[in-house]
C-alpha positions as CSV (number, residue, x, y, z in Angstrom):
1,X,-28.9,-41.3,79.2
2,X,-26.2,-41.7,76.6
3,X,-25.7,-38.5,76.8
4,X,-25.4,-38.1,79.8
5,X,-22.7,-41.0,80.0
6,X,-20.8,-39.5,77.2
7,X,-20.5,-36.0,79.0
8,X,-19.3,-37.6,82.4
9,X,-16.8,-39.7,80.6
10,X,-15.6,-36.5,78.8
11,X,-15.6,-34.7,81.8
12,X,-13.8,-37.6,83.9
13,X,-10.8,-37.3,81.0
14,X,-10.6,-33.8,80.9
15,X,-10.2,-34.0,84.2
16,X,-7.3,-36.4,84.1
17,X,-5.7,-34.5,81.3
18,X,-5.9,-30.8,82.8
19,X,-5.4,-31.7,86.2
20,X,-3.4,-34.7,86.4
21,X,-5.7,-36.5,88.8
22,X,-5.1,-39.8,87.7
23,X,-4.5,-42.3,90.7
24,X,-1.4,-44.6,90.5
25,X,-2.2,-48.1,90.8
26,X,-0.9,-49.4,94.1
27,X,-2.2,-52.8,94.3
28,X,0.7,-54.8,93.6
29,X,-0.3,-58.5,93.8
30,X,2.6,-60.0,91.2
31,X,5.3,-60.0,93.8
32,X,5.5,-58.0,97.2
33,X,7.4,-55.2,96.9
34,X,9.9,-53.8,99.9
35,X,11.2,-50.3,100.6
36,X,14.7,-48.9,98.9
37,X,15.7,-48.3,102.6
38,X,15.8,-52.3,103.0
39,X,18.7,-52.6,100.8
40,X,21.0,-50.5,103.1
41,X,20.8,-53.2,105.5
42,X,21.6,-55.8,103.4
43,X,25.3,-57.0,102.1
44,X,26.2,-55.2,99.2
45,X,28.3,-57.6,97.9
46,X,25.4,-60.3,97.5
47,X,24.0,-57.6,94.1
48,X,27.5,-57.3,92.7
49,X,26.1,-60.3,90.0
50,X,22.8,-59.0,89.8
51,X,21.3,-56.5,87.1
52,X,19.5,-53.6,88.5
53,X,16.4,-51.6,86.7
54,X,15.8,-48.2,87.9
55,X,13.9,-45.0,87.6
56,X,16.7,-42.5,87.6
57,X,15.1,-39.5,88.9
58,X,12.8,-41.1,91.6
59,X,15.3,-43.5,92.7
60,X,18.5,-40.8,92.5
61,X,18.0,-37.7,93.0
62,X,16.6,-35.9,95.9
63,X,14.8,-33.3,94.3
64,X,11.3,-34.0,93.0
65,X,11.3,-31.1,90.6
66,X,13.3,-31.2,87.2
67,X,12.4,-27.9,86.3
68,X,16.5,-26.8,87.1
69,X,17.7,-29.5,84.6
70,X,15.1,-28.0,82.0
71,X,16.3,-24.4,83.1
72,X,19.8,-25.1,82.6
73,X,19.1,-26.7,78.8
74,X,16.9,-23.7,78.2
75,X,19.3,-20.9,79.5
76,X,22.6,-22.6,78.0
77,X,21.2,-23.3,74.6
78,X,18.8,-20.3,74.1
79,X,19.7,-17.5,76.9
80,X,18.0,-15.2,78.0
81,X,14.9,-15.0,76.5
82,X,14.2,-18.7,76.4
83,X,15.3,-19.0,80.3
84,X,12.5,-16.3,80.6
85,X,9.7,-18.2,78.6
86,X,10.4,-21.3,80.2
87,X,10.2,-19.5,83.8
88,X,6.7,-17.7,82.8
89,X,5.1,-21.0,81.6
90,X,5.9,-23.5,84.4
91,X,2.9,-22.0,86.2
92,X,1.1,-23.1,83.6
93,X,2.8,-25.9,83.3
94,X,2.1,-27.4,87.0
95,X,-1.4,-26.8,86.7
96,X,-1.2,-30.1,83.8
97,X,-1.2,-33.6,84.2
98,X,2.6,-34.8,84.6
99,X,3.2,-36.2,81.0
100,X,1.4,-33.0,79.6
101,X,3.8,-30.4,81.7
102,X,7.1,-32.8,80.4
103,X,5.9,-32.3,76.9
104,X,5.9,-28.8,77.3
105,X,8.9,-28.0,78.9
106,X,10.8,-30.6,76.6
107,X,8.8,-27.8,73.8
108,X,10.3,-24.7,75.0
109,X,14.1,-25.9,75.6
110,X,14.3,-27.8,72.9
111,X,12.7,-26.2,69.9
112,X,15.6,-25.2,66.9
113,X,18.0,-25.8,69.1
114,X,21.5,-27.2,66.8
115,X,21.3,-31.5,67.4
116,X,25.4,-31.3,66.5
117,X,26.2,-28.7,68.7
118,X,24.1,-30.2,71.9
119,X,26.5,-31.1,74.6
120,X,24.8,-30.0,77.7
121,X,24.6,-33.5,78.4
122,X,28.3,-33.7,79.2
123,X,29.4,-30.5,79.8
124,X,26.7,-28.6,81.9
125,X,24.2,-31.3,83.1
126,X,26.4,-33.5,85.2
127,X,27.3,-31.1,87.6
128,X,24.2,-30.6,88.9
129,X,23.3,-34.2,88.8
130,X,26.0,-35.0,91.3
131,X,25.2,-32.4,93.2
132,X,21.5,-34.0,93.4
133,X,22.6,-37.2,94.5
134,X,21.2,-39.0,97.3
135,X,24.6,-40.7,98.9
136,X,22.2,-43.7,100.5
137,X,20.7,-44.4,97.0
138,X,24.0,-44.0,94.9
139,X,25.6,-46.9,97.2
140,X,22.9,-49.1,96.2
141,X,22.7,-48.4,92.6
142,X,26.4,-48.4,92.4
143,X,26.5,-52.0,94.3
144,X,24.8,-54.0,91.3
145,X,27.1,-55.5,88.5
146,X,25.1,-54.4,86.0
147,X,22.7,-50.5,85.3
148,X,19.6,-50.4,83.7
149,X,18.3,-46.4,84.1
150,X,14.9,-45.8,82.9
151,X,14.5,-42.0,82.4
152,X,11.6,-39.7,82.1
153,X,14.0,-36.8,80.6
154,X,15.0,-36.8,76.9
155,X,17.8,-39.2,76.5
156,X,20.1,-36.5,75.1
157,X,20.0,-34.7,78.3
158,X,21.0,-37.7,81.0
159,X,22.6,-40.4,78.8
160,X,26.0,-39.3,78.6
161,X,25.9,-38.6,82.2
162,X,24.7,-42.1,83.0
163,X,27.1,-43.9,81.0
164,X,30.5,-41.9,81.9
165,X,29.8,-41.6,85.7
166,X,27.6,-43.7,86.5
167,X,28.9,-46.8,84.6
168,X,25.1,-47.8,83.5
169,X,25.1,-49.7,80.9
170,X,21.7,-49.0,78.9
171,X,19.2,-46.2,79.2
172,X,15.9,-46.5,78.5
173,X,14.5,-43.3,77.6
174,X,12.8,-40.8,74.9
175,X,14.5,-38.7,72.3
176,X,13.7,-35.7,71.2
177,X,12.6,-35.4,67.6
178,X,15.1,-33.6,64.8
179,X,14.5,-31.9,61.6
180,X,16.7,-30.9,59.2
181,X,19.8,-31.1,62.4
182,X,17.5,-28.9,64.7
183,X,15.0,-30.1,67.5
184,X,11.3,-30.1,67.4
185,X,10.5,-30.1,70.8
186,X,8.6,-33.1,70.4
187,X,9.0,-36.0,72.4
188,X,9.1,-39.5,70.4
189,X,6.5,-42.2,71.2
190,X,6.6,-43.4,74.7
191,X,8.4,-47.0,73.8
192,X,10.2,-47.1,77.3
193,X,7.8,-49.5,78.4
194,X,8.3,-52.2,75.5
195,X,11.6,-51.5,75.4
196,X,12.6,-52.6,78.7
197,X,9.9,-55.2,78.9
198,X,11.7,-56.7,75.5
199,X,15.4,-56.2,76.9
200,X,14.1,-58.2,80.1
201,X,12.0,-61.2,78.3
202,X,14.7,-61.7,75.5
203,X,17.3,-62.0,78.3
204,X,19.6,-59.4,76.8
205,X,20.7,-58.3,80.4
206,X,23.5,-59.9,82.3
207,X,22.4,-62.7,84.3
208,X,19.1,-64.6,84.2
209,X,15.6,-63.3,85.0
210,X,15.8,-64.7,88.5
211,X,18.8,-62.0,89.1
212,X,16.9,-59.0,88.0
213,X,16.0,-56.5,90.6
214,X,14.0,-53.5,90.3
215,X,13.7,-49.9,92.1
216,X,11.3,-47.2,91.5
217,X,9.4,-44.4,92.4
218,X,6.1,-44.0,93.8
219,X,3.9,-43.5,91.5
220,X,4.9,-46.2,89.1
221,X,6.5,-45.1,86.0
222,X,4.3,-47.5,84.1
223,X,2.4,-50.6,84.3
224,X,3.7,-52.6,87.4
225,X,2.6,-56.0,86.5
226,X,4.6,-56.6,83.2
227,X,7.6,-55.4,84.9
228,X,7.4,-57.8,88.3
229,X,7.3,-60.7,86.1
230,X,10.6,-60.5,85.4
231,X,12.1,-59.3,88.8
232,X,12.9,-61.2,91.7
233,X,12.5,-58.5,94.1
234,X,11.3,-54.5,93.4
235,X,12.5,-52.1,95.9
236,X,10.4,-48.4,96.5
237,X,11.5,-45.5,96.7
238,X,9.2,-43.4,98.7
239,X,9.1,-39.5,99.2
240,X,9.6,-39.7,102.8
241,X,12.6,-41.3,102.3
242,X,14.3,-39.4,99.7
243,X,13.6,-36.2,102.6
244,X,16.4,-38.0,104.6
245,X,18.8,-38.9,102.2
246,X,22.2,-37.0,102.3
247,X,23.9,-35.6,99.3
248,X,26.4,-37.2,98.0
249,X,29.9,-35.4,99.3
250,X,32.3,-34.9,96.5
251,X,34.8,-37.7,97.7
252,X,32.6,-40.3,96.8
253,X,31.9,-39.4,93.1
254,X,32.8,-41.7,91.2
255,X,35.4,-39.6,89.5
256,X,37.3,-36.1,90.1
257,X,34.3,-33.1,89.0
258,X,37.2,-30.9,87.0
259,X,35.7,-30.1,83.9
260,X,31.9,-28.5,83.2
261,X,30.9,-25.6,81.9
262,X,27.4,-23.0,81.3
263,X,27.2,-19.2,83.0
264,X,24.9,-20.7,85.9
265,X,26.9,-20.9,89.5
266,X,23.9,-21.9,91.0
267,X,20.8,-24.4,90.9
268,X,18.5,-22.9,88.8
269,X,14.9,-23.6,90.8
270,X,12.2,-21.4,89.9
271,X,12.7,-18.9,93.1
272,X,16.3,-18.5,92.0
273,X,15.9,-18.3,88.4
274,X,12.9,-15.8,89.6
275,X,15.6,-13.5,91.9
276,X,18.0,-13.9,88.9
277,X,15.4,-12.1,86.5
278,X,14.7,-9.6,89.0
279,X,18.7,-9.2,89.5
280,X,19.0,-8.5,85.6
281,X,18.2,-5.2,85.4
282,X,20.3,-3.7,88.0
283,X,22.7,-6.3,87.4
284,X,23.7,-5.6,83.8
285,X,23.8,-2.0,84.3
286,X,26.9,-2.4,87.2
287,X,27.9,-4.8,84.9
288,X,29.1,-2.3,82.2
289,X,29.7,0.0,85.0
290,X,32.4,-1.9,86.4
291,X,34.0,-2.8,83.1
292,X,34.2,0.8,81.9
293,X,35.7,2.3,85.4
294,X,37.8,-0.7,85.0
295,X,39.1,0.1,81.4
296,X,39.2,3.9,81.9
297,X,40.6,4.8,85.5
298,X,44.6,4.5,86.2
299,X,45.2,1.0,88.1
300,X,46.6,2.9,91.2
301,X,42.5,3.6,92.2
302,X,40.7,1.2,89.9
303,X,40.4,-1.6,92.7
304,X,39.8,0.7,95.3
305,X,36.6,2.6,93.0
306,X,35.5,-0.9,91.9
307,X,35.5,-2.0,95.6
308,X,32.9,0.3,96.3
309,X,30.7,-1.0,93.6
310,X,30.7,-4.6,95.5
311,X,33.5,-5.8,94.3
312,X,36.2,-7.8,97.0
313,X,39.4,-7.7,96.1
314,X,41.9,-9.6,98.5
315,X,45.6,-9.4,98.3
316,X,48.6,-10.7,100.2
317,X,52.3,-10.3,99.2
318,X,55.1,-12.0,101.0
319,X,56.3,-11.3,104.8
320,X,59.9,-10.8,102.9
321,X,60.7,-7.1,103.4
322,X,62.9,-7.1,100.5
323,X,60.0,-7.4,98.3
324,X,60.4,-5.0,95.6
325,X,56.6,-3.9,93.8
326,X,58.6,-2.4,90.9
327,X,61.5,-4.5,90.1
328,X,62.0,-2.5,86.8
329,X,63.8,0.8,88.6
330,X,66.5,-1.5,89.8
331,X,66.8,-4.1,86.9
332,X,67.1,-3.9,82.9
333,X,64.3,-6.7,82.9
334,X,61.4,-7.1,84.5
335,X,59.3,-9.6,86.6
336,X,57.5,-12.9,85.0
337,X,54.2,-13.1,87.4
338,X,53.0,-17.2,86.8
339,X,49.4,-17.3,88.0
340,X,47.0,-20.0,87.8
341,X,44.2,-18.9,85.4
342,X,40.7,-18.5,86.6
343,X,39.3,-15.9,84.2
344,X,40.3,-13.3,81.6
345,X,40.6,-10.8,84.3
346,X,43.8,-12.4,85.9
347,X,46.1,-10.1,84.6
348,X,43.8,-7.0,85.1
349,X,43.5,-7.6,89.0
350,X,47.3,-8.4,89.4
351,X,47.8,-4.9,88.3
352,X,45.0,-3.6,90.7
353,X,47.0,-5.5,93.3
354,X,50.5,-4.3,91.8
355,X,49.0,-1.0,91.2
356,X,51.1,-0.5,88.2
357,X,51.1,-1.8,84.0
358,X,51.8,-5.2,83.6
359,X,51.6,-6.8,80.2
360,X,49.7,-10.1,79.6
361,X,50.8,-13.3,77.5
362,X,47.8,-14.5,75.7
363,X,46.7,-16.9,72.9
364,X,42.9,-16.5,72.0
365,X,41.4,-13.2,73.5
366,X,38.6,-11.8,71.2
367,X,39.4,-8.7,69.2
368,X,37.2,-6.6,71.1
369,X,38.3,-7.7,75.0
370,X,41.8,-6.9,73.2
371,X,40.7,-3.7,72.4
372,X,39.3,-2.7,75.5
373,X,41.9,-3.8,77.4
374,X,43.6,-1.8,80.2
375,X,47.4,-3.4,80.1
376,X,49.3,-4.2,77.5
377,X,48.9,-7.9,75.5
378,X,51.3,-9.9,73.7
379,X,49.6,-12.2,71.1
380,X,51.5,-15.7,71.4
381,X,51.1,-18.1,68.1
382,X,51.9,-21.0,70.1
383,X,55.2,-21.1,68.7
384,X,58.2,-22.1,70.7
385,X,60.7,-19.7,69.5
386,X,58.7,-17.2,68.2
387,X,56.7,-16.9,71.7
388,X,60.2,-17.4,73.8
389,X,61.2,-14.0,71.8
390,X,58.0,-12.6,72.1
391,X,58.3,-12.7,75.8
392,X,61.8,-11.7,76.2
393,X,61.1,-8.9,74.3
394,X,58.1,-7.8,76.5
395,X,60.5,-8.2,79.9
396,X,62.7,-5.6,78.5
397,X,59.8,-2.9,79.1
398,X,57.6,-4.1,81.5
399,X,56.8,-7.4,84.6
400,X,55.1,-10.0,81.9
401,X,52.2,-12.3,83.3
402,X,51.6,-15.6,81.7
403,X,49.0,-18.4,82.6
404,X,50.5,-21.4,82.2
405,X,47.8,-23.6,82.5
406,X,46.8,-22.0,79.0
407,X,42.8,-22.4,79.8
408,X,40.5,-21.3,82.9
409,X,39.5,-24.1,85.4
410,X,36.9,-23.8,87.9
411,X,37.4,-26.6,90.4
412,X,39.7,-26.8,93.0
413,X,42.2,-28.3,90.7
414,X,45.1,-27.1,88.9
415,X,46.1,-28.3,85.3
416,X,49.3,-29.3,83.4
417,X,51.6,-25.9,83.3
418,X,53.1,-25.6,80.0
419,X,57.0,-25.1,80.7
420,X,57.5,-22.6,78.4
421,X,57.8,-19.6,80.9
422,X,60.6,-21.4,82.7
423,X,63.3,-20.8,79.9
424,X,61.9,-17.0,79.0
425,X,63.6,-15.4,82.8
426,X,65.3,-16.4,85.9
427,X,63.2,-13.8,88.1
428,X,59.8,-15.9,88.2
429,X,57.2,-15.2,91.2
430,X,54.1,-17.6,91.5
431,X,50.5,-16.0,91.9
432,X,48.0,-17.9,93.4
433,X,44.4,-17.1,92.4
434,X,41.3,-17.8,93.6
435,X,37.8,-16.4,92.5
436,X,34.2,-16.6,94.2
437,X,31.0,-15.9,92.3
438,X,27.5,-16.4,93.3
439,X,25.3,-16.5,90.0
440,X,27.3,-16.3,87.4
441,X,30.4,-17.9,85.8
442,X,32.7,-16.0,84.5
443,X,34.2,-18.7,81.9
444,X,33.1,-20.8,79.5
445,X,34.8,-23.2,76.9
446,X,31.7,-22.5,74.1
447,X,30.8,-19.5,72.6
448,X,32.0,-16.2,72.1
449,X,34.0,-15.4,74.6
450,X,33.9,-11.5,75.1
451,X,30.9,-11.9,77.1
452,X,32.9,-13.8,79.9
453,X,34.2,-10.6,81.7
454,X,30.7,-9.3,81.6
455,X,28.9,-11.9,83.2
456,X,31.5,-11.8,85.8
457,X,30.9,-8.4,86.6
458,X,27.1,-9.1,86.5
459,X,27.5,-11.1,89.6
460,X,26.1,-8.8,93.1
461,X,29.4,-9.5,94.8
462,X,32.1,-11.5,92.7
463,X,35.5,-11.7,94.7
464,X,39.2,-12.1,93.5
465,X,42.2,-13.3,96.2
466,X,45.5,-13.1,95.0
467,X,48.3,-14.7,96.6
468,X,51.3,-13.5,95.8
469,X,54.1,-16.0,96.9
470,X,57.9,-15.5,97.3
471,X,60.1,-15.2,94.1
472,X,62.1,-18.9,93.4
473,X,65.9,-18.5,94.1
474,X,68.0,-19.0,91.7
475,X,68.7,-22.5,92.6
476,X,65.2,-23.2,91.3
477,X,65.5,-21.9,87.8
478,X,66.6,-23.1,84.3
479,X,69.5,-20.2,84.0
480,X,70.7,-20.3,87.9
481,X,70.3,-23.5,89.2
482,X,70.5,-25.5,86.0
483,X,67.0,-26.9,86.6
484,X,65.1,-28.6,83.5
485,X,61.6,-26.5,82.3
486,X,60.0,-29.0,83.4
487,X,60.9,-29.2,86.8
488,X,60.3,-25.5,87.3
489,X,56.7,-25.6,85.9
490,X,56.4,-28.6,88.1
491,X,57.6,-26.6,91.3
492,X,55.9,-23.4,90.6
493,X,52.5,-25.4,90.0
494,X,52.6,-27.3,93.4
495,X,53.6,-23.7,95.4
496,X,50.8,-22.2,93.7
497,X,48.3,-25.4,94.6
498,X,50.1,-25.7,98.3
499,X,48.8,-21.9,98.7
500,X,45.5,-22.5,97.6
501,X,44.5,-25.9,98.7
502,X,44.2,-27.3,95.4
503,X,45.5,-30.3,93.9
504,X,47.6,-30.9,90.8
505,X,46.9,-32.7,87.9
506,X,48.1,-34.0,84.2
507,X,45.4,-32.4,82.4
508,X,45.6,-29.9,79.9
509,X,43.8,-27.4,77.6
510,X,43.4,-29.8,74.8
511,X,41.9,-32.4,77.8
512,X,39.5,-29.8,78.8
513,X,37.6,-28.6,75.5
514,X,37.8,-32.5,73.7
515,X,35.2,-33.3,77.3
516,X,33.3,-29.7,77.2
517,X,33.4,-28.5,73.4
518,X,34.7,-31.2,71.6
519,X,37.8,-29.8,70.0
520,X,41.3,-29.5,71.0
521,X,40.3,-25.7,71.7
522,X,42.7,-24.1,69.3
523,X,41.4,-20.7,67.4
524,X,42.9,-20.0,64.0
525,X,44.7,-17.2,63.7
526,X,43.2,-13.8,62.2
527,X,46.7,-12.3,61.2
């Protein structure tokens, strides 16, 4: 009989392990519990004094699954290959219990991955967060003075995100064991529990015990019964529910999405990561397709062959029939083209669009993109003189583009423009450009950066629209109408964001890579 009793309990664990049949406990007899939706009816105002403790992905997002947010880690810290592995496993993965399939996953994205050089959490993660957000939850959460989150995910992958846009004020959550600066892949002890049940009974939240509410999830994150004790109300977030939430529309973020980075344009679930990985190997192939008829054939055709490879090219020019294409036969010096900077291959379509040479200002293009490129570059040093003469000296051969936003942005927003352009010519013409990819970005603020035209290319039917505007009169420009640099670059950005749609902002460069890389962005110089 003992052995028989021994072989059903070790069956009845196996069970629970393998198959992730254990029940949640739904007898709650502490304190009566009442749906999340209940909160909606109630004034907001009465919580702003009130703490809140809740289960950030049953109580905020919509989507059950966090296989995308594993994904994106995966792909963005390991690539390919990892993204792959991760993809053929989470079969495997479902088929465990739901602590089991976490461990795993936290495993295969995590393991020798840098600790110092980790900042999904800030630059990739919080995208798709916000994009996850159920609008009816986030004005409940948001309506509380003070944020408790309790997380399932590692900590290093939501905190940052819970702190800087969600104002939370303590998250309760696993790390992610390091050695020697690299990951494990192993998940710390579970101390979330304790942790929060010691934060509540020492009274180390805002408020007394009698103002501390609580929403989560069904099934319970952990025992119920500890927890109640030291809420006045718990609110439930049920499935049914979260199926009628709405997202969250952009207006009501809590602050402007400008900055994020990673090559994924889309939410990585497993049917797209699965169509992304069938995409690959016809994919990379047009890829380098597209790049070499790009870098060999003569501008005049290029956009019309690459158009037939799936790329959309979209141009307009000004209604003014004394436009002049090629200013150059009637003028000792040329055009300066100011275009807002979406990838490396600005200056590349303008002279698709053009269908002549133009030379490009840069700062930081790799060797090789240099190498390969079809115009002509002129290395700046970000000196002001020496790139003022630099410039000059390229209008005395050829039209000149510059970027003066001096970095890509991806948003519908437009960055500081550095005024240097304004003192280099008198015969300025803003471009306004606009970019549409489906998979992949083509832009990043980490890593090498010769890979960015590629992956751009790699998307099935990446589109570029180019507006170009009328050239400023005279009265609008430092030599002619006595105008200050800074007004210029101040009137050419707002023409180019009127065109567009977009809206102007203060931020620059050195704003950009201190939130997404944290530097200032500056490459030292290989001469």
């Amino acid at each position: 009989m003992a052995g028989k009793s021994m072989a059903m309990y070790i069956f009845s664990f196996l069970t629970r392990v393998l198959l992730g049949r254990t029940k949640a406990t739904t007898n709650i007899d502490a304190k009566p519990t009442q749906r999340f939706a209940n909160i909606a009816k109630t004034s907001l105002e009465g919580f702003s004094s009130e703490t809140l403790v809740f289960d950030f992905e049953g109580t905020l997002l919509r989507s059950s699954s966090l296989f995308p947010y594993f994904m994106l880690v995966a792909f963005e810290a390991g690539g390919f290959l990892r993204g792959l592995v991760l993809l053929l496993a989470y079969p495997f993965a479902c088929m465990l219990n739901q602590e089991t399939m976490l461990s795993m996953m936290v495993f295969v994205c995590f393991v020798g991955v840098s600790r110092e050089s980790f900042r999904l959490g800030s630059a990739v993660l919080p995208k798709f967060f916000l994009e996850d957000l159920g609008r009816e939850a986030f004005d409940g959460v948001m309506a509380f003075g003070q944020r408790v989150a309790v997380t399932r995910l590692p900590r290093v992958m939501v905190e940052e995100f819970l702190k800087e846009w969600l104002g939370v004020d303590t998250v309760v959550g696993r790390e992610v064991a390091v050695f020697r600066g690299r990951f494990t892949g192993l998940m710390e002890k579970n101390e979330a529990r304790p942790q929060l049940i010691r934060l509540l009974g020492e009274g180390r939240l805002m408020g007394s015990r009698a103002t501390c509410v609580g929403c989560f999830s069904e099934p319970w994150p952990f025992d119920h019964h500890q927890l109640l004790a030291h809420c006045k109300e718990v609110y439930m977030v049920s499935p049914a529910e979260k199926r009628n939430w709405q997202l969250l529309p952009r207006e009501k973020y809590p602050k402007p999405l400008i900055f994020h980075d990673g090559k994924l344009a889309f939410r990585p679930t497993p049917l797209a990561t699965l169509a992304m990985f069938m995409w690959l190997p016809l994919g990379l192939p047009l890829s380098i397709l597209r790049v070499t008829l790009g870098v060999l054939l003569p501008l005049s055709i290029s956009g019309l062959v690459l158009a037939m490879t799936g790329m959309q090219t979209t141009v307009s020019k000004p209604q003014n029939p004394n436009f002049d294409p090629n200013p150059l036969a009637n003028s000792t010096k040329g055009i300066l083209y100011a275009c807002n900077h979406k990838t490396l291959l600005d200056p590349i379509f303008l002279s698709f669009a053009l269908k002549k040479p133009l030379a490009a200002a840069i700062y930081s293009l790799s060797p090789f993109n240099e190498a390969i490129s079809p115009i002509q570059t002129v290395r700046l040093a970000r000196d002001r003189e020496r790139d003022t003469k630099l410039m000059r000296q390229a209008l005395g051969h050829s039209d000149l583009v510059v970027c003066p936003e001096g970095t890509t942005c991806r948003e519908r927003y437009l960055l500081r423009f550095s005024p240097l352009f304004a003192r280099v010519s008198k015969d300025i013409v803003p471009v306004a450009i606009d970019v549409g990819v489906s998979m992949f970005y083509g832009s990043t603020a980490r890593g090498p950066k010769c890979w960015d035209p590629v992956f751009h290319c790699m998307n099935p039917n990446p589109s570029y629209t180019l507006q170009i505007l009328e050239k400023l009169s005279t009265s609008c420009t430092c030599e002619g109408g006595g105008k200050s640099e800074v007004e210029v670059a101040n009137y050419v950005q707002s023409q180019i964001a009127g065109a567009l749609g977009f809206e102007c902002t203060l931020l620059t460069r050195k704003n950009k890579y201190m939130v997404l890389a944290g530097n200032d962005g500056r490459v030292k110089s290989t001469n």
